[in-house]
VEXVO-297913 format. One record per residue (C-alpha): x, y, z; residue number from 1. Coordinates in steps of 0.25 Angstrom, whole numbers, plus 5000, padded with zeros to 4 digits. Example, Ala and Ser with C-alpha at 12.3 -4.5 7.8 and 13.67 -1.06 7.14 Angstrom:
// residues 2
5049,4982,5031,1
5055,4996,5029,2
END
This chain:
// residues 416
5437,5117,4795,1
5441,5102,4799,2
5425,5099,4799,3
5425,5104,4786,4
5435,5095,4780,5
5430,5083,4787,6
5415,5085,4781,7
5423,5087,4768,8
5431,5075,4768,9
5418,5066,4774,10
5411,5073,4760,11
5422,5068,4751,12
5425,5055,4758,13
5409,5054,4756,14
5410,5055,4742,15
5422,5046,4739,16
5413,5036,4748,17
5401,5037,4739,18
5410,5038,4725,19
5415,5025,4728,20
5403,5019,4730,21
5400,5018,4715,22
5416,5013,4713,23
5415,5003,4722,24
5401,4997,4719,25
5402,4998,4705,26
5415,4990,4705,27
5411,4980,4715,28
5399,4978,4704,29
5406,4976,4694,30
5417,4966,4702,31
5405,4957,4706,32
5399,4959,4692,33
5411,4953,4685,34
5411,4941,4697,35
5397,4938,4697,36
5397,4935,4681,37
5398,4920,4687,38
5384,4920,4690,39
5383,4919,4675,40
5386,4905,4674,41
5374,4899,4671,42
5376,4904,4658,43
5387,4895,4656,44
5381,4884,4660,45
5374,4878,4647,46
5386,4883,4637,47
5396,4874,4648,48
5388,4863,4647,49
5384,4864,4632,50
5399,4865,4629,51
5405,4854,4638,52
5394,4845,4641,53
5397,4847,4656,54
5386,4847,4666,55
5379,4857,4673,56
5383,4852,4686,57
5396,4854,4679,58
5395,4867,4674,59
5388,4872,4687,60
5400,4868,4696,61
5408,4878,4689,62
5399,4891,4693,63
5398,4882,4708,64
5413,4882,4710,65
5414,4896,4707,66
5403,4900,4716,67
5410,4892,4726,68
5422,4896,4725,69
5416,4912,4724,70
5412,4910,4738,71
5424,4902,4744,72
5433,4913,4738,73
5426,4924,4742,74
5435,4925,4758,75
5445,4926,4748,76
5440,4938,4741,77
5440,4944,4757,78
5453,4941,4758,79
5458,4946,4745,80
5452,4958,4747,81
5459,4961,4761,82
5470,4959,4755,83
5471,4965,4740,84
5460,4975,4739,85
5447,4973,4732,86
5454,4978,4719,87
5464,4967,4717,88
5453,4956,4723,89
5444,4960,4713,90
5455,4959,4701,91
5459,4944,4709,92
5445,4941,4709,93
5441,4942,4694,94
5454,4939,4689,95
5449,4925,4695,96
5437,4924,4690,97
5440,4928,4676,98
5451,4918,4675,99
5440,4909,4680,100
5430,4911,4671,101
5440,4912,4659,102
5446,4900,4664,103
5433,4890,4663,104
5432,4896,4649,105
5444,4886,4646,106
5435,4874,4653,107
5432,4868,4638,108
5430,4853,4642,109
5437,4854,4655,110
5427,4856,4666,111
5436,4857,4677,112
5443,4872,4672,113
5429,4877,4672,114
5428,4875,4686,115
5443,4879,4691,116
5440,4891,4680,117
5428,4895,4684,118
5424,4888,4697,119
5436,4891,4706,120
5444,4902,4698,121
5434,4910,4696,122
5426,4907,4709,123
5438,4911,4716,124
5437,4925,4708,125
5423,4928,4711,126
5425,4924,4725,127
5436,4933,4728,128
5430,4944,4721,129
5415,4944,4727,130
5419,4949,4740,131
5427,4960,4734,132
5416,4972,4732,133
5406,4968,4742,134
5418,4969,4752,135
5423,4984,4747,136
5409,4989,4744,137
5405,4986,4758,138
5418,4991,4764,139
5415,5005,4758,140
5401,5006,4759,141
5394,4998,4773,142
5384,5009,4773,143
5378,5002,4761,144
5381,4988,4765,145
5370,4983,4759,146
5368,4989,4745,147
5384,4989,4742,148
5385,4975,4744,149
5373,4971,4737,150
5378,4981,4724,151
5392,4974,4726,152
5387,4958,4724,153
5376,4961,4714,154
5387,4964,4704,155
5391,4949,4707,156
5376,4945,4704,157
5374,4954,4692,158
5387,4948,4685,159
5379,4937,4679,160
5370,4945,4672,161
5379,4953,4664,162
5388,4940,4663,163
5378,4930,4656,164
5372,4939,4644,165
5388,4941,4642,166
5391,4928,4643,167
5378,4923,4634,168
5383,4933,4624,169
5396,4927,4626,170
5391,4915,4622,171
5385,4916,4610,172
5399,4920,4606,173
5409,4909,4612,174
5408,4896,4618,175
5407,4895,4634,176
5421,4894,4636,177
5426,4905,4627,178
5412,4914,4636,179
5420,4911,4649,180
5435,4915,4643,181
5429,4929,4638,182
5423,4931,4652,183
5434,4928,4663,184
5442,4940,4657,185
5429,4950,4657,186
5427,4947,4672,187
5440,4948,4675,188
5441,4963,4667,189
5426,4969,4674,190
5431,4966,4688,191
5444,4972,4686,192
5439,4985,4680,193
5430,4987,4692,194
5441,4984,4701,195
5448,4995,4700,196
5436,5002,4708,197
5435,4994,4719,198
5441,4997,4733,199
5441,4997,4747,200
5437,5009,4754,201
5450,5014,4766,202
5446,5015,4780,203
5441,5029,4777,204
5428,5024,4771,205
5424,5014,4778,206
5414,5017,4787,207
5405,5006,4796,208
5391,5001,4792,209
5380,5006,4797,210
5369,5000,4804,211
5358,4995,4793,212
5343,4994,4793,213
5339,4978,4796,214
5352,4975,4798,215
5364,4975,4808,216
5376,4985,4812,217
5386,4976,4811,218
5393,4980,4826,219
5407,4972,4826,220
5415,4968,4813,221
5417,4952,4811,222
5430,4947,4806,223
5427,4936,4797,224
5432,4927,4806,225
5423,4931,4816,226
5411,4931,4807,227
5412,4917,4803,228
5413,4913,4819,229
5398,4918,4818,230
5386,4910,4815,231
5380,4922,4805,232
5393,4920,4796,233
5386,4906,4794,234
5371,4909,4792,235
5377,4920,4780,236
5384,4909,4775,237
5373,4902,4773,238
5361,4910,4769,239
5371,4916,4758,240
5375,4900,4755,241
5359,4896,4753,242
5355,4909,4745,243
5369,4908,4736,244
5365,4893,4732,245
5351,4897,4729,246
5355,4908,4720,247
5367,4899,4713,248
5361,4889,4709,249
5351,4898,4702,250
5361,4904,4695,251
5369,4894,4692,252
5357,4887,4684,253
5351,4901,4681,254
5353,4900,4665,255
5349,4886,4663,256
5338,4886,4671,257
5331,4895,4665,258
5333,4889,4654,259
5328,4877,4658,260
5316,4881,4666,261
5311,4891,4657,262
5317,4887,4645,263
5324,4899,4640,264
5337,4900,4630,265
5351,4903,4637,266
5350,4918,4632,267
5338,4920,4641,268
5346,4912,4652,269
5357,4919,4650,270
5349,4933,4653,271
5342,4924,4666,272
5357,4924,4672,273
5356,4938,4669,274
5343,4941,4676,275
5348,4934,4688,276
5360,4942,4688,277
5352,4953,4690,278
5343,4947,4700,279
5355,4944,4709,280
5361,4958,4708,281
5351,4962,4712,282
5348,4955,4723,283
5361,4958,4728,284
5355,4974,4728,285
5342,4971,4732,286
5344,4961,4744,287
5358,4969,4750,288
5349,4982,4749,289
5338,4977,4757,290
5348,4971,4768,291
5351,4984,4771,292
5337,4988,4774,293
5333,4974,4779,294
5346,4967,4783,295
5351,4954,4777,296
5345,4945,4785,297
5330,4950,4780,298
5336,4952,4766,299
5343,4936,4768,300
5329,4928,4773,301
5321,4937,4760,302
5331,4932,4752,303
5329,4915,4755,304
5314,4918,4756,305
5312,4923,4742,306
5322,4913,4736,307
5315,4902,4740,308
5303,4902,4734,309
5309,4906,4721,310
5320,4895,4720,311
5306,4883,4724,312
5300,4890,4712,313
5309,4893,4702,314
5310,4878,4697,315
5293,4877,4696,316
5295,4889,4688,317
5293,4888,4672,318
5288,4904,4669,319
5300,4911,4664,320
5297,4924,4673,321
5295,4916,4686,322
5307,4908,4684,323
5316,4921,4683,324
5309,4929,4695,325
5313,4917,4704,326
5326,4915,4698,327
5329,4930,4701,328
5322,4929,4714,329
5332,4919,4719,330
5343,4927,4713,331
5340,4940,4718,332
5342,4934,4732,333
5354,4926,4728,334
5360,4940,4725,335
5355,4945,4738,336
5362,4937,4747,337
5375,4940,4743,338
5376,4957,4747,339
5367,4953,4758,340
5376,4943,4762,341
5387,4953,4762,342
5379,4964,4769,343
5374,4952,4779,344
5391,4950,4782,345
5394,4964,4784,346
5381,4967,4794,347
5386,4954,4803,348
5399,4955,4802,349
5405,4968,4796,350
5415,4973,4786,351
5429,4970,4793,352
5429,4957,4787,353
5418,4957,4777,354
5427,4954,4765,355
5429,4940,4770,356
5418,4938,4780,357
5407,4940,4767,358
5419,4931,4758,359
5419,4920,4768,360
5403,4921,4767,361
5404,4921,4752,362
5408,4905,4754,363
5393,4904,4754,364
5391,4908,4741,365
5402,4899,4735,366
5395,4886,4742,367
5381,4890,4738,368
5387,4894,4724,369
5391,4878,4723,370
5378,4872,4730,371
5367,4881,4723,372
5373,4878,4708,373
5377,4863,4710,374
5363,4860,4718,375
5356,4865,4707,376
5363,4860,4695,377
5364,4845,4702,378
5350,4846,4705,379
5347,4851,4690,380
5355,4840,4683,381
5347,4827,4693,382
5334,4833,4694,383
5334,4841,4680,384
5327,4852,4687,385
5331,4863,4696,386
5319,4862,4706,387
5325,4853,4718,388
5338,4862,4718,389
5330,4875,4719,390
5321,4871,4731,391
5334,4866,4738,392
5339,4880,4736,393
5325,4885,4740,394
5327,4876,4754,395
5342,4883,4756,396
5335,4896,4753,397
5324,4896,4765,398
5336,4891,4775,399
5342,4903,4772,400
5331,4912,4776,401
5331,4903,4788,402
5345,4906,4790,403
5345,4920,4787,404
5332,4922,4797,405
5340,4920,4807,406
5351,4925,4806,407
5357,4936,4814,408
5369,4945,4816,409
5382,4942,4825,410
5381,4945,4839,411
5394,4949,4843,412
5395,4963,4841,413
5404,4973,4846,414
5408,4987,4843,415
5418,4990,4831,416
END
């Protein structure tokens, strides 16, 4: 009779466990959706510069700064979570970023509000909130490390593509300014709707992860402390540094680019963005999938390899077809290395600490979010071209491969 009610209650616990997953993954989605509409800025750049006469070195430090300060807030978003649920970090998190993006729609002629708006406010908001799903979709689902994270960040990179037709449409209707005021609020509602459906499993449900396919079985859990006392913490932090500052800059000029390069019209640059939105979702599917059968380390090193030849080529490139391909290349393994990131952290290190161990990580993406964007749009404005800034990137690209060729998990283990 007791055998019976234990298989009974395992059923039910069984259910409940795969009924949440479609709770939690659509909202954690939908969360890094709302934050990942700042990789729509390139549609801002011209309308900024048109409208102010800034220059876009000018304009381009705002999306740095907040890509900066995305990754240097990101610990924070570990510590928030500990300690207020994902719930209220989540409602911190855009509250931030909305009042950020609303606030730069006030910057009128003075430059400096669209860099506290935007820049720090808001960067503050997406850093806090970035950590947030990835942490609680791989608390209750490790079985499906790979998948779950990759489905949890490519909301973050598919942000941009429902963001800039939006905010071309927007456009046409207001000024910049006026685009960025209606914005800031809309973020702020989506992530708070989807919310309300986000939460971290008890005890009951958490289960450990099992060993993977190309991978490791991560043996002893690191606190943070004791993964940044490791060489590997390091190597991470840099092959996510070299393939952030590869992808950034790209984006950061994506619009424009094009524009220049192939000599389309903003609405055809607008719906570019929008294809490299998709590109970069969906690397963050593809690439965490195939860590799962291959490990990251395989995934990481195919990742460089391919981008480097499409960042030497993309500048010699004048067809229209050819240009996008490479673009979307580079982005699709940009998308990549952030869930593979993720699944990298928990394989070495475990899931005790991940929250701030991947957030402490994340400071990676905040300084290759500066160095991509201001090495290409320096570069643009003295050489008037964009060929020298990508085959620095491509260089960066092929010592990540190095780096990543090499690397390989902690060796002091012990039994949990």
């Amino acid at each position: 009779m007791m055998l019976t009610e234990e298989r009974l209650l395992a059923a039910a616990d069984t259910r409940e466990h795969e009924s949440t997953w479609w709770h939690i993954a659509i909202a954690a989605v939908a969360i890094q959706a709302s934050l990942g509409t700042v990789h729509a800025w390139s549609v801002f750049r011209t309308p900024l510069v048109d409208a102010t006469g800034w220059t876009i070195p000018q304009v381009t430090l705002a999306y740095t700064l907040a890509m900066l300060t995305l990754g240097c807030s990101c610990p924070l978003g570990g510590v928030a979570l500990a300690r207020f649920g994902p719930r209220r970090t989540v409602l911190i998190a855009s509250g931030l970023y909305g009042l950020g993006t609303a606030i730069a729609g006030f910057a009128a002629d003075r430059l400096w509000l669209l860099y506290v708006g935007y820049g720090l406010i808001g960067g503050v908001g997406l850093g806090v909130g970035f950590v947030v799903p990835v942490t609680v979709v791989l608390e209750w689902f490790p079985e499906r490390r790979g998948v779950l994270s990759g489905l949890a960040v490519a909301g973050f990179g598919a942000g941009a593509l429902v963001a800039a037709p939006i905010a071309v449409w927007l456009l046409s209707l207001f000024d910049v300014f006026q685009t960025l005021q209606v914005l800031g609020p809309a973020y702020l509602l989506v992530a708070a709707v989807a919310s309300r459906y986000l939460r971290s499993p008890g005890i009951e449900h958490c289960t450990p992860a099992p060993p993977r396919a190309g991978g490791i079985a991560v043996r002893r859990t690191f606190s943070a402390r004791e993964a940044l006392n490791t060489w590997q913490w390091y190597a991470l932090w840099s092959i996510l540094f070299l393939n952030v500052a590869a992808g950034s800059a790209l984006l950061s000029q994506a619009a424009a680019m094009i524009q220049e390069i192939a000599h389309v019209g903003p609405v055809l640059g607008a719906v570019f963005v929008g294809g490299l939105a998709v590109a970069n979702a969906t690397g963050r599917l593809l690439w965490t999938g195939l860590s799962d059968s291959f490990g990251s380390r395989a995934v990481f090193v195919a990742m460089f390899l391919l981008q480097t030849p499409a960042l030497m080529l993309i500048p010699a490139t004048t067809f229209l077809a050819a240009f996008v391909v490479l673009a979307m290349l580079v982005l699709l393994c940009y998308g990549g290395g952030f869930g593979t990131t993720a699944t990298f952290t928990a394989e070495y290190f475990g899931s005790a600490s991940f929250g701030l161990t991947f957030g402490l990580l994340m400071t990676a993406f905040g300084v290759g979010g500066v160095a991509g964007p201001l090495l290409i749009a320096a570069m643009r404005e003295a050489t008037g071209g964009y060929s020298a800034a990508l085959t620095l990137l491509a260089i960066g690209t092929q010592t990540g491969a190095a780096i990543a060729l090499f690397l390989r998990p902690p060796r002091r283990h012990c039994q949990c």
